[in-house]
Phi, psi and omega in degrees: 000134172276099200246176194239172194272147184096356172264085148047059164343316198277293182339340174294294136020297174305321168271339170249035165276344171297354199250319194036045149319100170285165189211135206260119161312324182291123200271122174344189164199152196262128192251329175207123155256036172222061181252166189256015174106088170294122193204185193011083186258164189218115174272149161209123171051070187067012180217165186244100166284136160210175190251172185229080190310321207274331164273347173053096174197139136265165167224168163212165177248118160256026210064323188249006155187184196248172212186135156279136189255241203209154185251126185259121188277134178072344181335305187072031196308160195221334173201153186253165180189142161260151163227158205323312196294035179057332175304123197245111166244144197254144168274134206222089174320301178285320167283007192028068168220192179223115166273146177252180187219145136304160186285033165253319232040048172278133176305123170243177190314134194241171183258135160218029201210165163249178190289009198249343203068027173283107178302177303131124201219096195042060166317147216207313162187151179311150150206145173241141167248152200298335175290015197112334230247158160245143167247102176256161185237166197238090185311346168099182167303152146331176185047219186290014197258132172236093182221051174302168178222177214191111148211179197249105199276064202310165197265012177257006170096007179270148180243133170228120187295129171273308172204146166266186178116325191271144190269105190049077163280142151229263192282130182253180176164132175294088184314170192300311194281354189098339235235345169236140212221111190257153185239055177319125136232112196304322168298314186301346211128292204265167178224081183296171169224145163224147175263117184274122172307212138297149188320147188032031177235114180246162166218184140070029181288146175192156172302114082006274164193131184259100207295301196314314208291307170290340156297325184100003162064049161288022191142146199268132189259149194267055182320115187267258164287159172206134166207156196244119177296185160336297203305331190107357189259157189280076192301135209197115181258176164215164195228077180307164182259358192243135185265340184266027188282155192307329202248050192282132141099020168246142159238123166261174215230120194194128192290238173279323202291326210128328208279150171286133187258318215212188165197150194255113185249102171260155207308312198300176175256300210259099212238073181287329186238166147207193175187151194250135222285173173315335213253357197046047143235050142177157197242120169281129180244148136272179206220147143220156183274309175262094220261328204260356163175159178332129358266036173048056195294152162200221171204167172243156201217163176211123163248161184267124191254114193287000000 
């Protein structure tokens, strides 16, 4: 079944009440309704940074308009992160590197290795931890190749690959205690877990959840970003390859257990990343309209988080 984007999301609803999905009614409200496949945003200090891959930008938002942060040539950027030092690092896809910014945002000397000499292979997106440290993952090459990467950014600048292996890494996120480390692989599906030691010592990788199993495989979900609230709970955004797929324009919702609490719904088909206000009651998403090629129009959204 076909529903088309932009069609009234909670209509989804009619097909998955046997699923007795919730599906949330309050219509988004549009912050750019001009971005180039906007993706992995972060708020710091009073504003919501996100990147623009097809323009190689950072932009920010300041509750009243948008702005270029500063533009990385060639980059392909996929995600923003701050770091203690005020100093801003972009996961820069296309170029495998991890770029920096001054907290102005002039370019500084960028990373494109760990300390093992292990290249870096489509960097992809942020997790920060309370020691310093960053975990970003590394999408592997395109097609059949399943050689995603998983490393650790010390808060003293050694970068170390935790793991390979991975079918499309994307989106990481820290549980709140620290103590769990979740893992998108978009092709696989899945949503992996690992139980984290010390900074950066992981172990115990195993499924987490296998999003199709959870849907009830009315349609294959594409997984992107994940991010975790106070609560503990899991947001999992997505980048469908069909904008007329049944669960187009949804980020679901899910506690510790696995289980579906909500589902948050936008206009757009492709809702890959977000990020959440100081107070978490709302949630920023990009968004895209145009999924399958350049420039990947979309929008940033700002929705109300129950």
């Amino acid at each position: 079944m076909n529903i088309k984007p932009g069609a009234g999301r909670c209509a989804v609803a009619v097909l998955m009440l046997a699923l007795a999905l919730p599906c949330r009614a309050a219509a988004p409200r549009v912050l750019n309704d001009d971005v180039h496949f906007a993706e992995g945003p972060v708020w710091h200090d009073g504003q919501l940074y996100y990147v623009e891959y097809d323009r190689n930008t950072v932009s920010a938002w300041d509750g009243h308009g948008n702005r270029t942060f500063a533009t990385l040539p060639g980059c392909g950027p996929s995600a923003v992160i701050v770091r203690p030092s005020g100093e801003f690092y972009v996961t820069c896809y296309d170029s495998n590197s991890i770029g920096r910014l001054s907290a102005s945002g002039v370019a500084l000397p960028s990373f494109d290795h760990d300390r093992d000499g292990h290249k870096f292979s489509g960097p992809n997106d942020f997790a920060a931890d309370a020691a310093g440290g960053l975990y970003f993952t590394g999408s592997g090459h395109p097609g059949t190749a399943i050689d995603g990467q998983l490393f650790y950014l010390a808060a003293d600048g050694a970068i170390t690959q935790l793991a390979s292996g991975l079918n499309a890494a994307n989106g990481v996120a820290l549980s709140r205690d620290g103590k769990t480390l979740y893992v998108i692989e978009t092709e696989a599906h899945h949503l992996l877990r690992y139980q984290v030691g010390a900074p950066g010592h992981i172990s115990g990788r195993g499924v987490f959840l296998d999003l199709d199993e959870l849907m009830h495989h009315i349609g294959h979900f594409w997984p992107d970003g994940v991010k975790i609230d106070s609560r503990g709970q899991i947001y999992i955004g997505q980048n469908p390859r069909d904008p007329g797929a049944p669960l187009a324009g949804m980020i679901f919702v899910v506690n510790e257990s696995g289980r579906l609490l909500r589902t948050l719904s936008l206009p757009s088909p492709g809702v890959p990343n977000l990020a959440f206000s100081p107070d978490e009651r709302t949630v920023y998403v990009t968004a895209l309209d145009q999924l399958d090629k350049s420039p990947y129009r979309g929008k940033l959204y700002a929705i109300d988080n129950p």
